[in-house]
N, CA, C and O atoms as CSV, one atom per row, in Angstrom:
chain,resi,resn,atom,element,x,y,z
A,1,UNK,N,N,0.803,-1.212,0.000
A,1,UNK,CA,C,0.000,0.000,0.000
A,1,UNK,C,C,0.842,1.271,0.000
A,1,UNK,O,O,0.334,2.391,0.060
A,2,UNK,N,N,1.973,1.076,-0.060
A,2,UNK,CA,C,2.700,2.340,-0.416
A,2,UNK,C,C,2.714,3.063,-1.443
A,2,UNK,O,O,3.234,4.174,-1.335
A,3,UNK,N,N,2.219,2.698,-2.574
A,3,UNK,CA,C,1.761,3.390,-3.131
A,3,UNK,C,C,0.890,4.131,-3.033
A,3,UNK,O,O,1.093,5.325,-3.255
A,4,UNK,N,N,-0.385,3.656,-2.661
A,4,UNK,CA,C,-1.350,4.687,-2.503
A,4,UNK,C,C,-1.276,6.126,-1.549
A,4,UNK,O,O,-2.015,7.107,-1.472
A,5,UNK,N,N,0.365,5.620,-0.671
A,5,UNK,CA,C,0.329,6.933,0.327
A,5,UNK,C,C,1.147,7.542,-0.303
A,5,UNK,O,O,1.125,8.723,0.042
A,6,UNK,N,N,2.208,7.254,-1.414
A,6,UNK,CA,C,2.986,7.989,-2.129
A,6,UNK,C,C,1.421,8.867,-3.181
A,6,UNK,O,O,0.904,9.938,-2.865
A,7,UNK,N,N,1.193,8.376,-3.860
A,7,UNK,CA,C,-0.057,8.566,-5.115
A,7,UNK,C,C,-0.367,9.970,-4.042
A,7,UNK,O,O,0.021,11.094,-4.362
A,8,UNK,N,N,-1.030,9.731,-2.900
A,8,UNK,CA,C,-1.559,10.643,-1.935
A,8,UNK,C,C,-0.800,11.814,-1.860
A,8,UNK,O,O,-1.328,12.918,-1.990
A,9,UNK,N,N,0.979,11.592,-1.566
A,9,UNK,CA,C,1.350,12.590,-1.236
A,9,UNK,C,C,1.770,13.616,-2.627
A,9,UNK,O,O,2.064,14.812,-2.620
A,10,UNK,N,N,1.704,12.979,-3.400
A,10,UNK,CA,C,1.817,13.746,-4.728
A,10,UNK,C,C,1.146,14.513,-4.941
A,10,UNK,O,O,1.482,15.690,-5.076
A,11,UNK,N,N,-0.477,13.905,-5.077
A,11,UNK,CA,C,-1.431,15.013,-4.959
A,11,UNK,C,C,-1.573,15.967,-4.040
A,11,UNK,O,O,-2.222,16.913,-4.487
A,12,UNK,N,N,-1.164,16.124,-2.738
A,12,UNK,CA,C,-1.233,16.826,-2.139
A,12,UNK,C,C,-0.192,18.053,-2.167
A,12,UNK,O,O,-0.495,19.244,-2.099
A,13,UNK,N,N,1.084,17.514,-2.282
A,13,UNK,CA,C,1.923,18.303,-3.478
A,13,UNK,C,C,1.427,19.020,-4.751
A,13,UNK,O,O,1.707,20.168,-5.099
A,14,UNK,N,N,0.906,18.429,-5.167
A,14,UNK,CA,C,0.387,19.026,-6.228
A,14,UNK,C,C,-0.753,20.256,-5.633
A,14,UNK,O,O,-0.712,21.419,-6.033
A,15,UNK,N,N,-1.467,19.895,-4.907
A,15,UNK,CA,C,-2.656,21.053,-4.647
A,15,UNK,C,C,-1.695,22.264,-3.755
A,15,UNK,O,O,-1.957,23.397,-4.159
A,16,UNK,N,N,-0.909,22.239,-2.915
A,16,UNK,CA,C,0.177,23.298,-2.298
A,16,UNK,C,C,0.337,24.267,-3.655
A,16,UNK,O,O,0.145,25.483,-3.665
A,17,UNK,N,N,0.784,23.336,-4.945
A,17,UNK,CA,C,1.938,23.960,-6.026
A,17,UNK,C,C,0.984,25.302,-6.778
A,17,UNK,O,O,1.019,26.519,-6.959
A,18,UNK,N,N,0.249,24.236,-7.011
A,18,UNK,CA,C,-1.036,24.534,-7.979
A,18,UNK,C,C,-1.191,26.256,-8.003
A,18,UNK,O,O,-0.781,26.923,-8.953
A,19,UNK,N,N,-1.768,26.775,-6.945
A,19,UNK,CA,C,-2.067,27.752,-6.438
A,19,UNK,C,C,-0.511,29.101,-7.188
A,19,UNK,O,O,-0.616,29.992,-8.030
A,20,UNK,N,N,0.822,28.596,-6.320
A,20,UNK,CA,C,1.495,29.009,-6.735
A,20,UNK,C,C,2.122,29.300,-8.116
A,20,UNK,O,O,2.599,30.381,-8.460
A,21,UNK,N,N,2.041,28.065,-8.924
A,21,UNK,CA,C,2.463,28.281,-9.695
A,21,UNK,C,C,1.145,28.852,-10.816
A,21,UNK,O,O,1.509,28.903,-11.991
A,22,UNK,N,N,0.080,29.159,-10.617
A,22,UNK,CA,C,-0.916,29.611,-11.083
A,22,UNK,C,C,-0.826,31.428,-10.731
A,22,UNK,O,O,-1.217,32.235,-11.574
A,23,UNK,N,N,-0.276,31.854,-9.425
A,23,UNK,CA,C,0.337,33.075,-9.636
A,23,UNK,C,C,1.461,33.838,-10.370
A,23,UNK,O,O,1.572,35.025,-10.679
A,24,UNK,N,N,2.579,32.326,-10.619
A,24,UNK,CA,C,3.972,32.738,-11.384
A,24,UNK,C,C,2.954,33.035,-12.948
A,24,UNK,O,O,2.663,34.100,-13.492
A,25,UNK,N,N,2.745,32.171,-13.175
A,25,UNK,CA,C,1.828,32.661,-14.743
A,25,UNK,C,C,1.846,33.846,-14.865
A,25,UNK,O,O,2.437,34.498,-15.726
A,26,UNK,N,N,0.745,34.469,-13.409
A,26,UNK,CA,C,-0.092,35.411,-13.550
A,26,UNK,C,C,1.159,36.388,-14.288
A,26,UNK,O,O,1.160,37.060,-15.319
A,27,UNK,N,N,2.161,36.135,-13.285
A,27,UNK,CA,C,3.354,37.746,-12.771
A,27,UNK,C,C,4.546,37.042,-14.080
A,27,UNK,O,O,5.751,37.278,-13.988
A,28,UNK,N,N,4.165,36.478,-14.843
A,28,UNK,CA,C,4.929,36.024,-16.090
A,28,UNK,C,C,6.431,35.269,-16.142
A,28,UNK,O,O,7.305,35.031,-16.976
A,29,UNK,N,N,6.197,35.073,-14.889
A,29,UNK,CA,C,7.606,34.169,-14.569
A,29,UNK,C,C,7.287,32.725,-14.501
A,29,UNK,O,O,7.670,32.006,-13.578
A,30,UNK,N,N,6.628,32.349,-15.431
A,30,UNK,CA,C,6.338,30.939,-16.081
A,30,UNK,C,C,6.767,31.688,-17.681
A,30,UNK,O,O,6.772,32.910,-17.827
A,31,UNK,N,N,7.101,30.741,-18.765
A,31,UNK,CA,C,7.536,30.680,-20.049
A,31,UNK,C,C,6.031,29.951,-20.697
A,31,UNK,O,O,5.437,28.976,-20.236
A,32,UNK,N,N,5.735,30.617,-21.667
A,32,UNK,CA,C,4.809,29.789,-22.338
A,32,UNK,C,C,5.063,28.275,-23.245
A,32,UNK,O,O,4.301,27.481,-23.798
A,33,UNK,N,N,6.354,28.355,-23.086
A,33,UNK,CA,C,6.775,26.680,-22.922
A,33,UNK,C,C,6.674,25.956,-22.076
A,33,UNK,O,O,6.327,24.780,-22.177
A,34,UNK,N,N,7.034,26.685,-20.849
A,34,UNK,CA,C,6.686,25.697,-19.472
A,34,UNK,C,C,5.406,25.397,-19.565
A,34,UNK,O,O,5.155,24.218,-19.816
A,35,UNK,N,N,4.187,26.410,-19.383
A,35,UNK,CA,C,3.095,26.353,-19.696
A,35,UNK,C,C,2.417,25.156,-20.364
A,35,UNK,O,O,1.682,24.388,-19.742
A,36,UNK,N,N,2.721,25.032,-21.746
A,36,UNK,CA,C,2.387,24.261,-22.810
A,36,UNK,C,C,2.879,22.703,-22.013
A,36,UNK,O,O,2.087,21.761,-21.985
A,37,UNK,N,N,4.154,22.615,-21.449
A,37,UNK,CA,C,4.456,21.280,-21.303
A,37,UNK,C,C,4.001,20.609,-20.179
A,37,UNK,O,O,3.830,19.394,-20.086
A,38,UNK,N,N,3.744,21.768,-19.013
A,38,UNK,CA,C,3.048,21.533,-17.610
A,38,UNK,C,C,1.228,21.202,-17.963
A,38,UNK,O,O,0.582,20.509,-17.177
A,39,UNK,N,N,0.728,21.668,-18.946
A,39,UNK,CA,C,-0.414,21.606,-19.113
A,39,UNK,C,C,-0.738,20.204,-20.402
A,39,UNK,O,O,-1.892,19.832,-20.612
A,40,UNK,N,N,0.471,19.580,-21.143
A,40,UNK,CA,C,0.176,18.407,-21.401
A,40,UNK,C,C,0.223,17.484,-20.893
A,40,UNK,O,O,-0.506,16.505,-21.052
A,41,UNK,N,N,1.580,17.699,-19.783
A,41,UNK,CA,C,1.785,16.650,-18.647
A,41,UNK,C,C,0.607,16.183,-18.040
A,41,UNK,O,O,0.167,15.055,-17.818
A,42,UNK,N,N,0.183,17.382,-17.814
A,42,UNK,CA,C,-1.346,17.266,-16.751
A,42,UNK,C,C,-2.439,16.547,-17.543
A,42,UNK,O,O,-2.948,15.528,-17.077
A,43,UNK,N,N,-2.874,17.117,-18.903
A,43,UNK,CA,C,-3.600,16.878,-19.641
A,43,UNK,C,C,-3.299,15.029,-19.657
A,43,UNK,O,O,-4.194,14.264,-19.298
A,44,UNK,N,N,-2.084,14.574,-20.071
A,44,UNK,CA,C,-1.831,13.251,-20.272
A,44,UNK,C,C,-2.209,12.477,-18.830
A,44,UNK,O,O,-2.522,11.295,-18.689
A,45,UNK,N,N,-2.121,13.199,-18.119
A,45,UNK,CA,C,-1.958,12.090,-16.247
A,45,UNK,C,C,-3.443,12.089,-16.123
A,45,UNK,O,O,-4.143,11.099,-15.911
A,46,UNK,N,N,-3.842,13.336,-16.282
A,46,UNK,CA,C,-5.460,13.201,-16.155
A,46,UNK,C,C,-6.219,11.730,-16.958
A,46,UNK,O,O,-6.922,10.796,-16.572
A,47,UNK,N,N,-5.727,12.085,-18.018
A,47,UNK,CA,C,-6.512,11.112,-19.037
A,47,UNK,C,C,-6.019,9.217,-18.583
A,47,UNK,O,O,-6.787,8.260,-18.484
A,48,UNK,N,N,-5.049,9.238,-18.463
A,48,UNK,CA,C,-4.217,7.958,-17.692
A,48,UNK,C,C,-4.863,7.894,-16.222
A,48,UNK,O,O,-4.996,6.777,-15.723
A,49,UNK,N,N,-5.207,8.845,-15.616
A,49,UNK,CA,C,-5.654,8.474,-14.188
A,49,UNK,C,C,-7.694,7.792,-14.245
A,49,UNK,O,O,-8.304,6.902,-13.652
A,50,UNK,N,N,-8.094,8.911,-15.371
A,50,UNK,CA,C,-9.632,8.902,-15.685
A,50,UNK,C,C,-9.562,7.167,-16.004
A,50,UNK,O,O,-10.277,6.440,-15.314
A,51,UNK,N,N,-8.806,6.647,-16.915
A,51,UNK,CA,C,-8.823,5.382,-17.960
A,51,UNK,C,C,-8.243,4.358,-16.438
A,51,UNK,O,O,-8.898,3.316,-16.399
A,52,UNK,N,N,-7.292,4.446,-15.356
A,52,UNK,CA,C,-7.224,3.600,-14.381
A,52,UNK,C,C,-8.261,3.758,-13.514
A,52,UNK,O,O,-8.751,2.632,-13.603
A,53,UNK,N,N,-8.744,4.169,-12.968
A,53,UNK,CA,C,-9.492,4.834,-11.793
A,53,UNK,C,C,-11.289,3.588,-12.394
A,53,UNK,O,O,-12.079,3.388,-11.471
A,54,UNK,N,N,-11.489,3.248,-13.147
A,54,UNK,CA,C,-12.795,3.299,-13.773
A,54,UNK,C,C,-12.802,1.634,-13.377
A,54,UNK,O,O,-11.730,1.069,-13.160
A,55,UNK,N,N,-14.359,0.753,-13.286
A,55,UNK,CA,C,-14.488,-0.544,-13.298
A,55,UNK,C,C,-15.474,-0.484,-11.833
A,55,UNK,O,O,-15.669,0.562,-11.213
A,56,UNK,N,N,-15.880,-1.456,-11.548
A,56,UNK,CA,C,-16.567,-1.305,-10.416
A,56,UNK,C,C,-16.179,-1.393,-9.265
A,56,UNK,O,O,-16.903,-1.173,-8.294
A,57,UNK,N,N,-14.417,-1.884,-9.177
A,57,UNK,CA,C,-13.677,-2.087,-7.920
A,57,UNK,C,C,-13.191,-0.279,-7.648
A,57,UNK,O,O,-12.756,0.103,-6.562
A,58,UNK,N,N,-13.325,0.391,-8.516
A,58,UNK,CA,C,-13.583,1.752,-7.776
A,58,UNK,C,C,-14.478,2.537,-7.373
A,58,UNK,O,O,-14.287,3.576,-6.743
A,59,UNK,N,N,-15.975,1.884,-7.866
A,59,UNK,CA,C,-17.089,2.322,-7.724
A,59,UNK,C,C,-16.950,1.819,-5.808
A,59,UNK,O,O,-17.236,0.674,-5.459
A,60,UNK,N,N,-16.487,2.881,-4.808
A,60,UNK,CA,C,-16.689,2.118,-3.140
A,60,UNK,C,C,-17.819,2.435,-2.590
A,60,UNK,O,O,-18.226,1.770,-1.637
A,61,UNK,N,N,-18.835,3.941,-3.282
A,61,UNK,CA,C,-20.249,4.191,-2.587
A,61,UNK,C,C,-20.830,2.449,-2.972
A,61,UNK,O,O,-21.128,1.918,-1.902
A,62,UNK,N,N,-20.968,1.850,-3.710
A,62,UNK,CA,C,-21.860,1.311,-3.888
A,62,UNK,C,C,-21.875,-0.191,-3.576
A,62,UNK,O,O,-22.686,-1.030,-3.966
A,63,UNK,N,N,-20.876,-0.337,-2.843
A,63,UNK,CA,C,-20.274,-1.196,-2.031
A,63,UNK,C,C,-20.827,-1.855,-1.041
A,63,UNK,O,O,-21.206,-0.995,-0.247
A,64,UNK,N,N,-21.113,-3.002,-0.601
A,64,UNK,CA,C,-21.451,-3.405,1.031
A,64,UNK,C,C,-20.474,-3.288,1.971
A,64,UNK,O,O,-19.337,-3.496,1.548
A,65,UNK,N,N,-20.593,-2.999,3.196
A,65,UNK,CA,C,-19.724,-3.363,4.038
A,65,UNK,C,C,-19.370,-4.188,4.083
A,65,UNK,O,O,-20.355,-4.918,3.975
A,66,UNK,N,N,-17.841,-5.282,4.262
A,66,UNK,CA,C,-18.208,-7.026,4.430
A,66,UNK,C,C,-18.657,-7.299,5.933
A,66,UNK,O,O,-18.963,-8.437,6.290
């Protein structure tokens, strides 16, 4: 299960960054290359996370207790 607490801490990393680096944009100290490559990265993980995440062993509302 270490993964899932690594997976965890990434995202949570990620939500800290987010914010910040959504101000560097603002104040132009991001490159619109960085930009472009940070936003396919994302674009690609999203789509890879949407396509793992799916099946009914992630569906847990609908789950019994055992």
């Amino acid at each position: 299960m270490h993964e899932i607490v690594l997976a965890n801490a990434a995202l949570a990393l990620l939500e800290k960054l987010l914010p910040i680096i959504a101000e560097r944009v603002k104040s132009g100290q991001v490159t619109p290359s960085q930009q472009t490559d940070l936003r396919k990265r994302y674009t690609a993980l999203r789509a890879a996370g949407d396509a793992a995440f799916t099946g009914p062993e992630w569906e847990v509302e609908a789950r019994s207790p055992a």
